[in-house]
C-alpha positions in Angstrom: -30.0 23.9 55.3 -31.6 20.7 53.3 -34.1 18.6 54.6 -34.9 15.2 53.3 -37.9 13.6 54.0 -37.0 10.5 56.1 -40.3 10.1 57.6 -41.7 8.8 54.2 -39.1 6.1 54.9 -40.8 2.5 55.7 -36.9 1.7 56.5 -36.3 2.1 60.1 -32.6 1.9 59.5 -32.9 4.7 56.9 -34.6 6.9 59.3 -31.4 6.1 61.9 -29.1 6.3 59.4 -30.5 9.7 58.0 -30.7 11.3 61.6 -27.2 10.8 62.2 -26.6 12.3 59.2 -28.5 15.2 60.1 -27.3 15.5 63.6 -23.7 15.2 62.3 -24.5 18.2 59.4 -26.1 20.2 62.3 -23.6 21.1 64.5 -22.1 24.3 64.4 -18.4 23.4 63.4 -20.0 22.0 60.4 -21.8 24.8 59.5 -19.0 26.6 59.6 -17.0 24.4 57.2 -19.6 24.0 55.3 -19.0 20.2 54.6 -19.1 16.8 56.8 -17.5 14.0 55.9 -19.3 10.6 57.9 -18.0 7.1 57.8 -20.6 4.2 57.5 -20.6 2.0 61.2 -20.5 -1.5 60.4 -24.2 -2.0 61.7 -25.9 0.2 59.2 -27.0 -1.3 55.8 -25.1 -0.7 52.9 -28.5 -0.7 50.9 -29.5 2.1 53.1 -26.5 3.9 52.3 -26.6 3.9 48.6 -30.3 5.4 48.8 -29.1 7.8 50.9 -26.0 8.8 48.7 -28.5 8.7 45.5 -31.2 11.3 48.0 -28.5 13.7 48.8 -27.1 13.8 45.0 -30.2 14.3 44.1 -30.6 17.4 46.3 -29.9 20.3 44.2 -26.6 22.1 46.2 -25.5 19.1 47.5 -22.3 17.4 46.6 -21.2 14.0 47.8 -18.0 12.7 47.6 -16.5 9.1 48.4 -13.5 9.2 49.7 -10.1 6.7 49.4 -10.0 6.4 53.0 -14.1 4.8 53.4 -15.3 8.4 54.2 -18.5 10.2 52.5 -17.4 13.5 52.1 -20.7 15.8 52.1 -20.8 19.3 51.2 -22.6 22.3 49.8 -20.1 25.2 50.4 -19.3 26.1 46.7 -23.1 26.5 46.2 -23.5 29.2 48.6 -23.1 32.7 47.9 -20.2 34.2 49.8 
């Protein structure tokens, strides 16, 4: 499992916005599927958002996708070893 480093965050939002994140990529369905795929709520800032995409693709293992449908499509299951 990744870890970012949110606390380094002066952003309050950020640190919201990348604990859902991590709460979402927690559970154990996910885990299982190896992949989440989160939709922004219309009180979180898109700024916010972007930094977050750019982390996570940053984050070697990570994959993030944007989807047609407004979803962020976040996986790492073609990284792990089977």
């Amino acid at each position: 499992m990744f870890q970012l480093a949110f606390s380094h965050s002066p952003s309050l939002s950020y640190e919201r916005l990348g604990y859902r994140i991590q709460q979402a990529i927690s559970s154990p369905h996910v885990q299982k599927r190896q992949c989440v795929e989160v939709r922004p709520n219309h009180d979180e800032s898109p700024a916010d958002w972007r930094r977050l995409i750019a982390d996570l693709e940053e984050t070697s293992g990570i994959k993030v996708e944007a989807l047609e449908s407004g979803l962020i499509r976040i996986g790492w299951r073609e990284f792990t070893e089977s």
